[in-house]
N, C-alpha and C positions, 0 to 999 in steps of 0.2 A: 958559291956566293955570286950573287950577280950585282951589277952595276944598275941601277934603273937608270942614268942616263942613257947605257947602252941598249939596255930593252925598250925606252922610249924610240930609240933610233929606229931598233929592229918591228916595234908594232908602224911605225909612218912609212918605213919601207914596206912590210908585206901590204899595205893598203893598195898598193899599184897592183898588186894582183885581183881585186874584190873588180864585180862586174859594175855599171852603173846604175843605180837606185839601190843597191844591196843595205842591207842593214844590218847589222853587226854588232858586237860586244867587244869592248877592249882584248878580252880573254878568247875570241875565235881568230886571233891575229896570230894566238899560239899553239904549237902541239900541245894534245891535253898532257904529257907527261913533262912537258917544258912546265908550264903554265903551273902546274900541283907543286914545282921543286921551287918555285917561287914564294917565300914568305910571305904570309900575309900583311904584312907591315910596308913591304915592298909594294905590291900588288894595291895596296890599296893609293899608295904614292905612285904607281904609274897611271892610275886611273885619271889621279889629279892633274896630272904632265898630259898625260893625253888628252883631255878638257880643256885645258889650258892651250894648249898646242891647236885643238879646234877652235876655239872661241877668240885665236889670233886672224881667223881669215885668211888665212895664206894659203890653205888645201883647199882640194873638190871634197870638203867633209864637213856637217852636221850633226850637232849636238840634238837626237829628238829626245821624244818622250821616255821616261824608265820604266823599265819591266815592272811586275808585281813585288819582284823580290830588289827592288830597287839599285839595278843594275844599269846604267845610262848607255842608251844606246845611241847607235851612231846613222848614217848614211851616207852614202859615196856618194855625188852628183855631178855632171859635167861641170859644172859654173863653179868657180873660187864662193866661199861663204861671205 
């Protein structure tokens, strides 16, 4: 069972590893075998914390456009949002 506040933690921390301009999916923040043993219930409420978390401005992270399969993607940039 996981916490999503703790995997909220754990997706803002791995973001210090992505290069700048990367573009990203909430779900490449995790091993794919991490990521699967996560419910979808969860998963879809860390989507929302992590959108949420970007759309405060406080990271070098970007809310852009969503995938085909309506997936929101993200990007790293030097400059706070």
């Amino acid at each position: 069972m996981f916490n999503v506040n703790e995997l909220l933690d754990e997706a803002v921390k791995e973001t210090e590893n992505l290069d700048e301009d990367e573009i990203f999916l909430v779900k490449d923040l995790f091993k794919g075998y991490v990521w699967n043993r996560i419910a979808v219930k969860d998963r879809l409420l860390l989507g929302t914390l992590f959108l949420n978390y970007v759309n405060q401005g406080k990271s070098h992270l970007y809310a852009i456009e969503k995938t085909s399969s309506h997936q929101q993607q993200y990007k790293k940039t030097r400059y706070s949002s």
